[in-house]
Each structure stands twice: as structure tokens, then as C-alpha cells.
PDB file of N, CA, C and O in Angstrom:
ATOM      1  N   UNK A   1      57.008  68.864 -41.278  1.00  0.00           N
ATOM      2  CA  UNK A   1      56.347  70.029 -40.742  1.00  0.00           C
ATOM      3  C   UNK A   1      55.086  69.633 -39.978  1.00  0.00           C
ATOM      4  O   UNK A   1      54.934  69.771 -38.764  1.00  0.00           O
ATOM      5  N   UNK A   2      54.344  69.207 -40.699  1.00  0.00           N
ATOM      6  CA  UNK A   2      53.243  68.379 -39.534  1.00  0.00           C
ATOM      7  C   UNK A   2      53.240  67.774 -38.445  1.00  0.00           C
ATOM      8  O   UNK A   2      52.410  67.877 -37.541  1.00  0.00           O
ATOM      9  N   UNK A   3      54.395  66.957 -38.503  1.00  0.00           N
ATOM     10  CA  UNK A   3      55.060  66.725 -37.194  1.00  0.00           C
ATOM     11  C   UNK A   3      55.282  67.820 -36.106  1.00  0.00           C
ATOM     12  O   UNK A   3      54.542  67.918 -35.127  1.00  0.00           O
ATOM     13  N   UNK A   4      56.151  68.486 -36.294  1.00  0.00           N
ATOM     14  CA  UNK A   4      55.981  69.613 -35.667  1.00  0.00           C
ATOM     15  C   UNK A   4      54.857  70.737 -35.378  1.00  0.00           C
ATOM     16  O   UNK A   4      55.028  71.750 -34.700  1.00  0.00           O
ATOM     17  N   UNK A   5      53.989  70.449 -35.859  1.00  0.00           N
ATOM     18  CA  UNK A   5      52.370  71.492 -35.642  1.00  0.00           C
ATOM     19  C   UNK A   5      51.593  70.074 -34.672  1.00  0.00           C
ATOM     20  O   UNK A   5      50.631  70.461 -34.008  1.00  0.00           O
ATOM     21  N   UNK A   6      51.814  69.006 -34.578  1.00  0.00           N
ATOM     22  CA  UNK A   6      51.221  67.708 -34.120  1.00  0.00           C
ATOM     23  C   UNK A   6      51.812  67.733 -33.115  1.00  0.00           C
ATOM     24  O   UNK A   6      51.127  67.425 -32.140  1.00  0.00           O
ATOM     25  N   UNK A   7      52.644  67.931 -32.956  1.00  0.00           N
ATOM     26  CA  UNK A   7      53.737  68.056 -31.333  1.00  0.00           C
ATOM     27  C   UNK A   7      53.326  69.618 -30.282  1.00  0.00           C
ATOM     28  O   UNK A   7      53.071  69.783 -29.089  1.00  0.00           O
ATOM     29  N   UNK A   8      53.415  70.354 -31.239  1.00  0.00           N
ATOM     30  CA  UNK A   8      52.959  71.821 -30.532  1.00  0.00           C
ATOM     31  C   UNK A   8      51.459  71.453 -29.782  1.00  0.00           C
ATOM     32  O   UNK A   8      51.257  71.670 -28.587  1.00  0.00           O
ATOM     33  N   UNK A   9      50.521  70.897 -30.645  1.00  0.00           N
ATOM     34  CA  UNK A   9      49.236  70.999 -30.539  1.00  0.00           C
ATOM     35  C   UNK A   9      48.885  70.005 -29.422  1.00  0.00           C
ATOM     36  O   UNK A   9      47.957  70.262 -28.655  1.00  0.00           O
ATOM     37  N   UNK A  10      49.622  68.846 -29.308  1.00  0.00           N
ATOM     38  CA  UNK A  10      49.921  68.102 -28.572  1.00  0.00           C
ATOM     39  C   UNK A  10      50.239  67.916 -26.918  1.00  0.00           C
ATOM     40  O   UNK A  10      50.003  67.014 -26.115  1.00  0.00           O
ATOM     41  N   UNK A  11      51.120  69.685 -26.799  1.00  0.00           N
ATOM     42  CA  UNK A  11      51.824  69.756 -25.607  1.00  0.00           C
ATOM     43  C   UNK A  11      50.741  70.910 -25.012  1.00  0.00           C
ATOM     44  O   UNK A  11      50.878  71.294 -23.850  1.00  0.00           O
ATOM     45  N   UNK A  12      50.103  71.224 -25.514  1.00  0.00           N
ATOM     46  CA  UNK A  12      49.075  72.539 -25.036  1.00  0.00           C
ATOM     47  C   UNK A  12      47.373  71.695 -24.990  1.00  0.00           C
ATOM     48  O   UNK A  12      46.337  72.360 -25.001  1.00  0.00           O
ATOM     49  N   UNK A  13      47.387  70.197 -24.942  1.00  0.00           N
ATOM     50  CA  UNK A  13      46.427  69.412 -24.995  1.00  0.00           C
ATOM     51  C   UNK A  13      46.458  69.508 -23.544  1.00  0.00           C
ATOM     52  O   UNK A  13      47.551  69.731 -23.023  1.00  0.00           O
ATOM     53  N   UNK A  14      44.907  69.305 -22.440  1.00  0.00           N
ATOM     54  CA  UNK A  14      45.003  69.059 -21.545  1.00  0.00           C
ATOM     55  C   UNK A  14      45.195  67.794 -21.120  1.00  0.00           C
ATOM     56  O   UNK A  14      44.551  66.866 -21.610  1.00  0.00           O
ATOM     57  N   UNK A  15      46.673  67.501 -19.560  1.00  0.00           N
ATOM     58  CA  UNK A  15      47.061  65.977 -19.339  1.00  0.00           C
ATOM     59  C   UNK A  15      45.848  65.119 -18.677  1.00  0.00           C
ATOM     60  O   UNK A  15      45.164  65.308 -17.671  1.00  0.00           O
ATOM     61  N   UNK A  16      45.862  64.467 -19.304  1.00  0.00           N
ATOM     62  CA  UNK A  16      44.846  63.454 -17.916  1.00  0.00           C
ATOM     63  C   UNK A  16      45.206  63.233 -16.155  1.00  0.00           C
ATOM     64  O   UNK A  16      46.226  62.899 -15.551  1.00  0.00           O
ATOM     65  N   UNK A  17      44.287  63.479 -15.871  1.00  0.00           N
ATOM     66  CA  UNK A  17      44.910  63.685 -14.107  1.00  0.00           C
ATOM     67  C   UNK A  17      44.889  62.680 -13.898  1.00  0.00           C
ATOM     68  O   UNK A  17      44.026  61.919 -14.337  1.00  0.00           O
ATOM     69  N   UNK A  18      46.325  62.176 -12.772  1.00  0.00           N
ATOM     70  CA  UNK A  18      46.927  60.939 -12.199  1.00  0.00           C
ATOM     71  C   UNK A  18      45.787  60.825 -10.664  1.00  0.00           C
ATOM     72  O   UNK A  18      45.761  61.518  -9.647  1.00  0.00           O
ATOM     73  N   UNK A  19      44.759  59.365 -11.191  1.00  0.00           N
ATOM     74  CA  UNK A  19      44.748  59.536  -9.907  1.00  0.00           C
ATOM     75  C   UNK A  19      45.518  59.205  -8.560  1.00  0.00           C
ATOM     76  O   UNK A  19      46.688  58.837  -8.450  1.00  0.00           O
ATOM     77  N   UNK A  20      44.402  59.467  -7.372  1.00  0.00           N
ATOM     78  CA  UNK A  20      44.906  59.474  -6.183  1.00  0.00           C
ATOM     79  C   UNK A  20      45.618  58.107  -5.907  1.00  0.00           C
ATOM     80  O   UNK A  20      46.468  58.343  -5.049  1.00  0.00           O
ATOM     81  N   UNK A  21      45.643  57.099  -6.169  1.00  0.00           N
ATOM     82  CA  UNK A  21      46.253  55.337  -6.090  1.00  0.00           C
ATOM     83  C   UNK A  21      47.478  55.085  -7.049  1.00  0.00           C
ATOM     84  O   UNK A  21      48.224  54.118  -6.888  1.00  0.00           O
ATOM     85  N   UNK A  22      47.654  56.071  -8.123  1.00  0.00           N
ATOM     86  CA  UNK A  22      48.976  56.130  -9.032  1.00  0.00           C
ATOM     87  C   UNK A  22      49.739  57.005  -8.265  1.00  0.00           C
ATOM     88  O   UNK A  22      50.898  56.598  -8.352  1.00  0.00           O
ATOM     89  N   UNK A  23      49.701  57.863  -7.652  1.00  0.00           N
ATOM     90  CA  UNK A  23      50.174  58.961  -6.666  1.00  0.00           C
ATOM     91  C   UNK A  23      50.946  58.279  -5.920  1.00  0.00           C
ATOM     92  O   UNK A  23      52.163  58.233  -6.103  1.00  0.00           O
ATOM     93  N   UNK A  24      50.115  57.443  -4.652  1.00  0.00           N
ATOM     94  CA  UNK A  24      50.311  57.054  -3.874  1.00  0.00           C
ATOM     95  C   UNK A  24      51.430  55.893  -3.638  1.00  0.00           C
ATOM     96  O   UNK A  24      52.223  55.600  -2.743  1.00  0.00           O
ATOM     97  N   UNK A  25      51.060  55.377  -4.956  1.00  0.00           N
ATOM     98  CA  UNK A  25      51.994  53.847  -5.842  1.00  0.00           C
ATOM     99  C   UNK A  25      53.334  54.640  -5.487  1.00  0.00           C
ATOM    100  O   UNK A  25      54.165  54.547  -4.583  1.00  0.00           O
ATOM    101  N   UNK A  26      53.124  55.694  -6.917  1.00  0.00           N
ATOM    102  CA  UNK A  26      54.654  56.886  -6.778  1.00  0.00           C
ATOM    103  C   UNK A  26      55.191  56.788  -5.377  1.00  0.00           C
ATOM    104  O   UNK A  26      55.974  55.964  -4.905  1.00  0.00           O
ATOM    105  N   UNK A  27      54.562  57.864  -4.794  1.00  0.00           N
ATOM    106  CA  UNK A  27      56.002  58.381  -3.534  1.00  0.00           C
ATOM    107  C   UNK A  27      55.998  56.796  -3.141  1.00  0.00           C
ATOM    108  O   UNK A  27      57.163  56.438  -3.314  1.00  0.00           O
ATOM    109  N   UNK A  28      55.351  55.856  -2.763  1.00  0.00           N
ATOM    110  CA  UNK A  28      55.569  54.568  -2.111  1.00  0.00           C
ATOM    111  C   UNK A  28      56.975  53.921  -3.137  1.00  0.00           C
ATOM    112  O   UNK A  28      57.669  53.028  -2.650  1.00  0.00           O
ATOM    113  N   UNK A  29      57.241  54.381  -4.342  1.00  0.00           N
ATOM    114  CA  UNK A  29      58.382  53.711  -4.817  1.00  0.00           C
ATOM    115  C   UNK A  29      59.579  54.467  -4.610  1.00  0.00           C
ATOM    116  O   UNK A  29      60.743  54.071  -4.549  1.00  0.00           O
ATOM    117  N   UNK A  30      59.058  55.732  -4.504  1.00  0.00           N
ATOM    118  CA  UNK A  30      60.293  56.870  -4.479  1.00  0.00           C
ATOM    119  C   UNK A  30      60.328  56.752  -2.574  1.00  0.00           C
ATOM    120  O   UNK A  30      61.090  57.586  -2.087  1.00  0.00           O
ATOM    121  N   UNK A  31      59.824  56.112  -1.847  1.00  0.00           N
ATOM    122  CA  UNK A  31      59.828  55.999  -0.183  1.00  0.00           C
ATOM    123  C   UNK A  31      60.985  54.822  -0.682  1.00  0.00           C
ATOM    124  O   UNK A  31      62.138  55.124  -0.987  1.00  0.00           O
ATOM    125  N   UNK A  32      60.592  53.811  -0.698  1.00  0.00           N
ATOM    126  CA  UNK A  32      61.671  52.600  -0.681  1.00  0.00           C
ATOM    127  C   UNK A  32      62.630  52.852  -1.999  1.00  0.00           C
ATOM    128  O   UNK A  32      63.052  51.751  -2.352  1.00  0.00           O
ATOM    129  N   UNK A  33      63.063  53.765  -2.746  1.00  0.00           N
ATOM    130  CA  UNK A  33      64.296  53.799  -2.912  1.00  0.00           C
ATOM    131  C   UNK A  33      65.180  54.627  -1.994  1.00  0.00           C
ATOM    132  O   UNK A  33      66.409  54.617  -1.933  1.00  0.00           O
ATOM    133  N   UNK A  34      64.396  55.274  -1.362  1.00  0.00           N
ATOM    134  CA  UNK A  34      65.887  56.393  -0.663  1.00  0.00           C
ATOM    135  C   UNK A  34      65.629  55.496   0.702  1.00  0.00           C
ATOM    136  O   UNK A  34      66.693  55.686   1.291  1.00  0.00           O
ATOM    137  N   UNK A  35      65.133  54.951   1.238  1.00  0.00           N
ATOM    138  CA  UNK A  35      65.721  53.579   2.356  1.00  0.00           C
ATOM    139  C   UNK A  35      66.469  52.952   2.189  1.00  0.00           C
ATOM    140  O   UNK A  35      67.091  52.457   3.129  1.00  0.00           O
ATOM    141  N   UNK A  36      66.819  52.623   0.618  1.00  0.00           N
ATOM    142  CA  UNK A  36      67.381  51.449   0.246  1.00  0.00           C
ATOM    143  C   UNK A  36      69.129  52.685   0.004  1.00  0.00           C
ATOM    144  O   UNK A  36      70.159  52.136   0.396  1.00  0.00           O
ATOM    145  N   UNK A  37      69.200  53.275  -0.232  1.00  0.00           N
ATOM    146  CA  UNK A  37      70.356  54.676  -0.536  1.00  0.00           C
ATOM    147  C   UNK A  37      71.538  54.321   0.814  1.00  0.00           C
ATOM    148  O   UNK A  37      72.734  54.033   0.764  1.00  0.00           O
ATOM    149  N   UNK A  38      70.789  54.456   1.736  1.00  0.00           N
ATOM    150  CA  UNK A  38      71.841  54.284   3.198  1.00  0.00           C
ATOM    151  C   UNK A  38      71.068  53.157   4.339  1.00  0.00           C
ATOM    152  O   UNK A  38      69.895  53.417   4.611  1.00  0.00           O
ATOM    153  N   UNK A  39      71.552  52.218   4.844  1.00  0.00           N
ATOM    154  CA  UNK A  39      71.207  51.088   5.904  1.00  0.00           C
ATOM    155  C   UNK A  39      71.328  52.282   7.133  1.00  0.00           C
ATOM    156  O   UNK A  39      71.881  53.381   7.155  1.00  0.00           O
ATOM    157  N   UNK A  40      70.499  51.478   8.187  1.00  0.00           N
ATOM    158  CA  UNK A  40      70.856  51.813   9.721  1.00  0.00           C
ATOM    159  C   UNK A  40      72.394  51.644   9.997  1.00  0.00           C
ATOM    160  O   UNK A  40      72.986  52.542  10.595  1.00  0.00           O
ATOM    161  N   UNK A  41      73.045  50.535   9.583  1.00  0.00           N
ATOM    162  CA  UNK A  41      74.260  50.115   9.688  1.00  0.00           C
ATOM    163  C   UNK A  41      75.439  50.731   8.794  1.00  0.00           C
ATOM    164  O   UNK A  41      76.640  50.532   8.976  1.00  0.00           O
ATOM    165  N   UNK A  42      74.836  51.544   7.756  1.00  0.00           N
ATOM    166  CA  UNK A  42      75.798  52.250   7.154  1.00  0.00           C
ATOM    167  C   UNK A  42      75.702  53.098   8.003  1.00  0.00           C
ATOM    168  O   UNK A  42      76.563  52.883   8.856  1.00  0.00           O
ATOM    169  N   UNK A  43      75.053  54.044   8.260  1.00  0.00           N
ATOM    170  CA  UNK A  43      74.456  55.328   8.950  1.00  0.00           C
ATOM    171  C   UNK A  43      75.552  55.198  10.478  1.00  0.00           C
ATOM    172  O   UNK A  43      76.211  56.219  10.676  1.00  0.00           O
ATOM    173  N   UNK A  44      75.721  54.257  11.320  1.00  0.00           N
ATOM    174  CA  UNK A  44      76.140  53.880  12.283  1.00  0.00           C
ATOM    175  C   UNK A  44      77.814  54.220  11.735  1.00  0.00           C
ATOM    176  O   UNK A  44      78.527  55.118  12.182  1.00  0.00           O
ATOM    177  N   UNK A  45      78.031  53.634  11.094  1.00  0.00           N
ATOM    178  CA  UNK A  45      79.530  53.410  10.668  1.00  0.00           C
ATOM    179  C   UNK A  45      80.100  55.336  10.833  1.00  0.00           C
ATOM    180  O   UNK A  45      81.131  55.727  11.380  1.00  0.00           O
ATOM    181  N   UNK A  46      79.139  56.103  10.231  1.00  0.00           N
ATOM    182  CA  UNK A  46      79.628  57.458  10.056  1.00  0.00           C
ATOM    183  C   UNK A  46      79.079  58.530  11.203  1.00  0.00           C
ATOM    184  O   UNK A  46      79.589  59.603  11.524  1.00  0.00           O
ATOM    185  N   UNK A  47      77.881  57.902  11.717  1.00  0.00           N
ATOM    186  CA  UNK A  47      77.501  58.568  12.577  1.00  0.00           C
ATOM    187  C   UNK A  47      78.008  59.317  13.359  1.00  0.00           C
ATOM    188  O   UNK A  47      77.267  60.194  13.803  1.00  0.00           O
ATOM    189  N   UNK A  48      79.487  59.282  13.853  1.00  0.00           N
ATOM    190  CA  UNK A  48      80.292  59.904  14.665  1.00  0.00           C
ATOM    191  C   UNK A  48      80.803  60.802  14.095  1.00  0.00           C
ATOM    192  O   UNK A  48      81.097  61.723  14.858  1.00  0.00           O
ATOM    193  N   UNK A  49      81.128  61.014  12.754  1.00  0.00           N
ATOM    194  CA  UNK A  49      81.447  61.737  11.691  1.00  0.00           C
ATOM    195  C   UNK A  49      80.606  62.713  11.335  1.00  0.00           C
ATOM    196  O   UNK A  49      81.267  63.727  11.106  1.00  0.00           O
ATOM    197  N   UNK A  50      79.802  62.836  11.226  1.00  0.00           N
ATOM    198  CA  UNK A  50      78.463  63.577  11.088  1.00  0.00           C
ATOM    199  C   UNK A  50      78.525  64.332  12.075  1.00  0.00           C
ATOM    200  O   UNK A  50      78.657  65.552  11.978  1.00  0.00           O
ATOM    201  N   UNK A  51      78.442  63.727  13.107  1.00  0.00           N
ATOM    202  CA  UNK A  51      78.132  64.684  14.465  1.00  0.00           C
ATOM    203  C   UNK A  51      79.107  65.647  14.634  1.00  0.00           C
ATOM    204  O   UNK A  51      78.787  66.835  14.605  1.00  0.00           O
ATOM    205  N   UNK A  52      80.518  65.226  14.847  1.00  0.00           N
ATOM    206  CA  UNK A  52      81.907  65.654  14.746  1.00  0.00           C
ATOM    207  C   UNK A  52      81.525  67.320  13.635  1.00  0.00           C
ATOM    208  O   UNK A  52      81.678  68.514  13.892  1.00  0.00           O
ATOM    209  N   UNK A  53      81.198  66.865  12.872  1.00  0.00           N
ATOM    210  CA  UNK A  53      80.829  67.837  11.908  1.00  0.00           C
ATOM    211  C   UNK A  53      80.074  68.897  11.915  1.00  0.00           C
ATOM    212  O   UNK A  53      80.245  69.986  11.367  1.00  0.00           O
ATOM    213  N   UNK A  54      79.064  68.435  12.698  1.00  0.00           N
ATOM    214  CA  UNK A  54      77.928  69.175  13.253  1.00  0.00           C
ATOM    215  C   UNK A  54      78.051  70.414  14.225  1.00  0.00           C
ATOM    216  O   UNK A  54      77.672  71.585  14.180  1.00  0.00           O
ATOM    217  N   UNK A  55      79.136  69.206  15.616  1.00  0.00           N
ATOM    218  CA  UNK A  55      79.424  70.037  16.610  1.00  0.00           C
ATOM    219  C   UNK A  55      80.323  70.926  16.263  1.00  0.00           C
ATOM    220  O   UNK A  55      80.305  71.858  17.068  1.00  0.00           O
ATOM    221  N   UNK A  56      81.346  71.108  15.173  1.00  0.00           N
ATOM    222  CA  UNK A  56      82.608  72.228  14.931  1.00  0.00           C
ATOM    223  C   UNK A  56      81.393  73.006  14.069  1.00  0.00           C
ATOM    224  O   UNK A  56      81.691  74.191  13.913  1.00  0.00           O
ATOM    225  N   UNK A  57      80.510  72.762  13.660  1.00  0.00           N
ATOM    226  CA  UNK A  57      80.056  73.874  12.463  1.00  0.00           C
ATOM    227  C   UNK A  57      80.545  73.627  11.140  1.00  0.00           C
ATOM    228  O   UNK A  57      80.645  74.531  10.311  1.00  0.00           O
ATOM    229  N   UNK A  58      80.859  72.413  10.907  1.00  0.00           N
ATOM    230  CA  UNK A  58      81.407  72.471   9.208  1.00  0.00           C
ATOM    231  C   UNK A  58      80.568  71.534   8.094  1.00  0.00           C
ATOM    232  O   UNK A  58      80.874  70.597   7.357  1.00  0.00           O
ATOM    233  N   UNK A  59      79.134  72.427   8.419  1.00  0.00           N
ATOM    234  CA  UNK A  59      77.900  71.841   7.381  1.00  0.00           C
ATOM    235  C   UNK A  59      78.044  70.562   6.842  1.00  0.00           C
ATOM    236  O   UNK A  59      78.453  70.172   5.749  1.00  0.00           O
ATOM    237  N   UNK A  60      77.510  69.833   8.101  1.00  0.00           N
ATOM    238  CA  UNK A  60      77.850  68.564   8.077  1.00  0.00           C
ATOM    239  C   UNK A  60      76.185  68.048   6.891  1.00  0.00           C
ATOM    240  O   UNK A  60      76.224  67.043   6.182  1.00  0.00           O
ATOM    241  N   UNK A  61      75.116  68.840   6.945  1.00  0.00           N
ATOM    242  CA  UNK A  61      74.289  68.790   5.941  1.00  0.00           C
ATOM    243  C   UNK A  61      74.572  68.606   4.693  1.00  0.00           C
ATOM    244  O   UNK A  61      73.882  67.910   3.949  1.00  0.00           O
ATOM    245  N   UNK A  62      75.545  69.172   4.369  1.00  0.00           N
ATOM    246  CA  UNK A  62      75.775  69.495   2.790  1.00  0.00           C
ATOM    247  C   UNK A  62      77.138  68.342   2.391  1.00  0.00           C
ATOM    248  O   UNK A  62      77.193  67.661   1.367  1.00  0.00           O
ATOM    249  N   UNK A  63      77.936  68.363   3.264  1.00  0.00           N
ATOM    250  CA  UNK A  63      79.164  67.250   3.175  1.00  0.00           C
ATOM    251  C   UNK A  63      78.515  65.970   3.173  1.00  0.00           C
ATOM    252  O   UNK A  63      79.100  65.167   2.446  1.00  0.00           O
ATOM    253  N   UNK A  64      77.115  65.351   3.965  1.00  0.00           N
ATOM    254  CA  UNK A  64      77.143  64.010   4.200  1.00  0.00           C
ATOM    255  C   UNK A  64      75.338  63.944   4.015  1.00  0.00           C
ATOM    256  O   UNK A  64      74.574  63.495   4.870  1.00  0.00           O
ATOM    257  N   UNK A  65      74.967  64.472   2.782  1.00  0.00           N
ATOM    258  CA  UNK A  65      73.482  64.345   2.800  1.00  0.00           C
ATOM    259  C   UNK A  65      72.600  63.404   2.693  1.00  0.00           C
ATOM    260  O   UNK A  65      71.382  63.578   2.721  1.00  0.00           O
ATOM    261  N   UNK A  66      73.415  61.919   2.510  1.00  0.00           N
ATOM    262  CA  UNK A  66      72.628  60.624   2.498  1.00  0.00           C
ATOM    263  C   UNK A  66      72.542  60.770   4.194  1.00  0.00           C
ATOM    264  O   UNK A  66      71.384  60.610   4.578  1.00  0.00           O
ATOM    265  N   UNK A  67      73.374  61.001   5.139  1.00  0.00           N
ATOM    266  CA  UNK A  67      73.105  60.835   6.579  1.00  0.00           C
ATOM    267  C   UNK A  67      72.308  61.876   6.711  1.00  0.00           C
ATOM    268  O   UNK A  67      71.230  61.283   6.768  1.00  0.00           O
ATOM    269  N   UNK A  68      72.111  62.730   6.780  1.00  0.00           N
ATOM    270  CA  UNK A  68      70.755  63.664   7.204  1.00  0.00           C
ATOM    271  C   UNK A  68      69.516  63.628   6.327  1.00  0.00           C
ATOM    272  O   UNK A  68      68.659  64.499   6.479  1.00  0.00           O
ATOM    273  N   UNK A  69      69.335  62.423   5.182  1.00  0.00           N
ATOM    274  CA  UNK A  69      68.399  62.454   4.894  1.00  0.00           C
ATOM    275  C   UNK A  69      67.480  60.900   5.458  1.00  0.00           C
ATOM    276  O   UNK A  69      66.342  60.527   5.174  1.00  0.00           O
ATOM    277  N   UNK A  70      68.418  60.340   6.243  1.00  0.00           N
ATOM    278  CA  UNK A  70      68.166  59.022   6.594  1.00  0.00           C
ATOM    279  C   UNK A  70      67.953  58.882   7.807  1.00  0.00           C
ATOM    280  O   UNK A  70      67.388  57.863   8.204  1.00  0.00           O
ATOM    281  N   UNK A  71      68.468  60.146   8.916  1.00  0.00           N
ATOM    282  CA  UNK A  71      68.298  60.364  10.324  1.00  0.00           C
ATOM    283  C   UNK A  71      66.219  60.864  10.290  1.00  0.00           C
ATOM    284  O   UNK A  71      65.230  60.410  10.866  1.00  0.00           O
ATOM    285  N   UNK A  72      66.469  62.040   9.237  1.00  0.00           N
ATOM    286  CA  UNK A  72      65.372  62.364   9.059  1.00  0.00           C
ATOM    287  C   UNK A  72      63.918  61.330   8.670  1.00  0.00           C
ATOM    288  O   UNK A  72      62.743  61.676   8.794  1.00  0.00           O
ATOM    289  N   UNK A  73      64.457  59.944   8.158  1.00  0.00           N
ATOM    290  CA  UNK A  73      62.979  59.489   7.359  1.00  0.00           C
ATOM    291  C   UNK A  73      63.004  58.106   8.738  1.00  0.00           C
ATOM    292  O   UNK A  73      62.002  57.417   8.932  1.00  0.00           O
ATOM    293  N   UNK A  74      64.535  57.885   9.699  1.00  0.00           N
ATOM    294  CA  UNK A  74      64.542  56.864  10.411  1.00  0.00           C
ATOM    295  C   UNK A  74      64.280  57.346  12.314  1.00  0.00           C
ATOM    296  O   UNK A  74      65.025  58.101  12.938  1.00  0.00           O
ATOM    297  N   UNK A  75      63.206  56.745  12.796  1.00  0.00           N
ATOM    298  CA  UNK A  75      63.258  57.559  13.795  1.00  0.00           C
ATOM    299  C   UNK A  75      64.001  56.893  14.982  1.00  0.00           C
ATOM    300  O   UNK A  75      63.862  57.334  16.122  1.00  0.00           O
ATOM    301  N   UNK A  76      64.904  55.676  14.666  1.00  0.00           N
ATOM    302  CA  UNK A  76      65.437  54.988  15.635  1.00  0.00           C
ATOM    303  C   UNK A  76      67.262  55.735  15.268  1.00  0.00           C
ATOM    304  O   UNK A  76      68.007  56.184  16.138  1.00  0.00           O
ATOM    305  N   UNK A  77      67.497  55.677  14.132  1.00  0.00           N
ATOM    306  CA  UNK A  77      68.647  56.449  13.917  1.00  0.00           C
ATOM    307  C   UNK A  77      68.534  58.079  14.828  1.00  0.00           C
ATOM    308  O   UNK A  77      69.487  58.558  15.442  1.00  0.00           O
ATOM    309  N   UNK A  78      67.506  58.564  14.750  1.00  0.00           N
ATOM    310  CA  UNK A  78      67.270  59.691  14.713  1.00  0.00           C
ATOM    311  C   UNK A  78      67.615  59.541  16.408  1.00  0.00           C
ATOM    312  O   UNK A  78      68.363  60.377  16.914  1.00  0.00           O
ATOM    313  N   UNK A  79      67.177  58.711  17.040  1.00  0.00           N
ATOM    314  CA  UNK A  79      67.485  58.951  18.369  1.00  0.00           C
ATOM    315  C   UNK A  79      68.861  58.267  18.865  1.00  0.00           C
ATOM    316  O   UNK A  79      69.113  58.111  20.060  1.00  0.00           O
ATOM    317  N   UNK A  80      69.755  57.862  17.777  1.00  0.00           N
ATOM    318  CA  UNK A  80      70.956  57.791  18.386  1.00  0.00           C
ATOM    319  C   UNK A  80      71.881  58.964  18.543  1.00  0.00           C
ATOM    320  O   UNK A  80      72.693  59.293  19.408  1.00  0.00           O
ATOM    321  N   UNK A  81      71.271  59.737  16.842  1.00  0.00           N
ATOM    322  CA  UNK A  81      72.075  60.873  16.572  1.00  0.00           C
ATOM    323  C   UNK A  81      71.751  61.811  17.712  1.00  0.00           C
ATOM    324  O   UNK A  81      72.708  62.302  18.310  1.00  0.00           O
ATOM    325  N   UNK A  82      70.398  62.154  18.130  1.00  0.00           N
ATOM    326  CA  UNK A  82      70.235  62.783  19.277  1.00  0.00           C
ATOM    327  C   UNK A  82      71.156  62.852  20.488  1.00  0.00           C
ATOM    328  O   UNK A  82      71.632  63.886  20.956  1.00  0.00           O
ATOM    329  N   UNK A  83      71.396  61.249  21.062  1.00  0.00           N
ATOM    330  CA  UNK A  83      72.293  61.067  21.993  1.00  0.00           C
ATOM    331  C   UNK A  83      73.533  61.253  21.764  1.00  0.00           C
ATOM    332  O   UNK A  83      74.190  61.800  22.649  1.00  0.00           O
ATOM    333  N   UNK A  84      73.977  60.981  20.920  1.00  0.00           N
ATOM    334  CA  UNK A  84      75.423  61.243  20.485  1.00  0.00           C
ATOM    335  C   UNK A  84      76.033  62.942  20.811  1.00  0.00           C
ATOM    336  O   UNK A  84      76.990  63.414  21.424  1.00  0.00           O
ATOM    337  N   UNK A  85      74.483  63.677  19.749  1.00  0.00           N
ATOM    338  CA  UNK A  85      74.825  64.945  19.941  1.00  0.00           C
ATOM    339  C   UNK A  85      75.162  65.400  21.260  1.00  0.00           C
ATOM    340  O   UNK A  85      76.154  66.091  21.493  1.00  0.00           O
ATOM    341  N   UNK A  86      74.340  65.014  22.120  1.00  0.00           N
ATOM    342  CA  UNK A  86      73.887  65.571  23.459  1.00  0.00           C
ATOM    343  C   UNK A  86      75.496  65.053  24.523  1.00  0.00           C
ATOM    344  O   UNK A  86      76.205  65.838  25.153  1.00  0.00           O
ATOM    345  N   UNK A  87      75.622  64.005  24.448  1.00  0.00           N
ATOM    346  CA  UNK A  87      77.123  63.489  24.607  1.00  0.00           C
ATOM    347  C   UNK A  87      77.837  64.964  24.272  1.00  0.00           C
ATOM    348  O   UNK A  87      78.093  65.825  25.114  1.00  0.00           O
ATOM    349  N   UNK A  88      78.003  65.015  23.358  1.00  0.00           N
ATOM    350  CA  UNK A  88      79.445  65.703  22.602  1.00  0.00           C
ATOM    351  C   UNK A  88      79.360  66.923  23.102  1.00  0.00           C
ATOM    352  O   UNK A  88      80.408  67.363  23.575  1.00  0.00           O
ATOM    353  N   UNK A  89      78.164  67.792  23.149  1.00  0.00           N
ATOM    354  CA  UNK A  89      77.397  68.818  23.521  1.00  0.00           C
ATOM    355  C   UNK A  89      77.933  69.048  25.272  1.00  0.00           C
ATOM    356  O   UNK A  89      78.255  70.052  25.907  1.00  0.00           O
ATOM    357  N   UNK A  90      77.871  68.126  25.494  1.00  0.00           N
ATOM    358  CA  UNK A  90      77.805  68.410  27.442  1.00  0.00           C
ATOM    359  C   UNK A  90      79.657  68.041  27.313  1.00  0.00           C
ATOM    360  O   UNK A  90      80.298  68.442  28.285  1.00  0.00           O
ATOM    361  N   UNK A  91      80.300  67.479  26.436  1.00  0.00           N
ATOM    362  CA  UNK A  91      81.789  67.467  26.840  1.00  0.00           C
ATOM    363  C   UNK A  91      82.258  68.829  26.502  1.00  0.00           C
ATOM    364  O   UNK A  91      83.244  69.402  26.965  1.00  0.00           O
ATOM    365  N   UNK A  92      81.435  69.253  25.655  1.00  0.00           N
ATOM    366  CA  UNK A  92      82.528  70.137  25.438  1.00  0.00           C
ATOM    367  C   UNK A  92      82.351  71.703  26.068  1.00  0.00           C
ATOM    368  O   UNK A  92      82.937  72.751  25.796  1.00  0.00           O
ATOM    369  N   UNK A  93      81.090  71.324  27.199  1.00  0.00           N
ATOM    370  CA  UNK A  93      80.985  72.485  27.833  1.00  0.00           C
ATOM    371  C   UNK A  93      81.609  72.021  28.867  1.00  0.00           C
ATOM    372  O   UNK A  93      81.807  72.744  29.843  1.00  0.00           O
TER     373      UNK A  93
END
């Protein structure tokens, strides 16, 4: 039972604030794991796939979300997907 009144009393204790350099540590580890999730060169392999997806409308966001989260953090990917789009875009008008 004490245990349990030691745990209650415990969780309603105020946390010590993280500073600003443990923060920073953070997203910097949570940055280089989702780089490490998909390569430029994976990204390439599907890239056409994605787009394909894009241009019919069949939420290519939600089907292939390592590629739109990697176009988004890469800005050299980001400008292939651009061109690609823009390609596909002008054929099919």
C-alpha cells in the first residue's frame, strides 16, 4: 500500500525541466533516425511510383509515407520530385 500512495505522490511531484542542450541532443537524434528510414537512392527507386500516384489521385501520402516524409526533410530529392511532377503534369495535358 505505501507503494502505491509513493507512486501517486510521486506522479503529481513537479518534473524537472529538460534543458535547452538535452532538447536539442533529442530532435538531433530523432533528425538522424528518420534520414537513416529511406536513402536518396531508395527514394529514387520509387520515385516514379509516388508520382504515378499522385498524378491519378490515389493518396499517394498515405500509401508511401517514408517517400513524402523524405522528399519533405531532403531538398535535393525534393527537386527531382518537383520535375518529375511537372513532366507528368504537362503530358497529360
Amino acid at each position: 500500500m505505501k507503494k502505491i500512495i509513493k507512486r501517486i505522490q510521486n506522479a503529481f511531484k513537479p518534473r524537472e525541466q529538460l534543458t535547452d542542450e538535452v532538447v536539442l541532443k533529442f530532435l538531433k537524434v530523432l533528425d538522424n533516425a528518420r534520414a537513416e528510414e529511406m536513402s536518396c537512392g531508395d527514394l529514387f527507386m520509387q520515385l516514379d511510383e509516388f508520382v504515378e500516384r499522385e498524378v491519378n489521385s490515389k493518396d499517394a501520402e498515405k500509401l508511401m509515407p517514408l517517400i513524402h516524409e523524405h522528399l519533405d526533410l531532403c531538398s535535393e530529392c525534393s527537386d527531382e520530385y518537383e520535375a518529375l511532377l511537372a513532366v507528368l503534369e504537362n503530358t497529360r495535358e
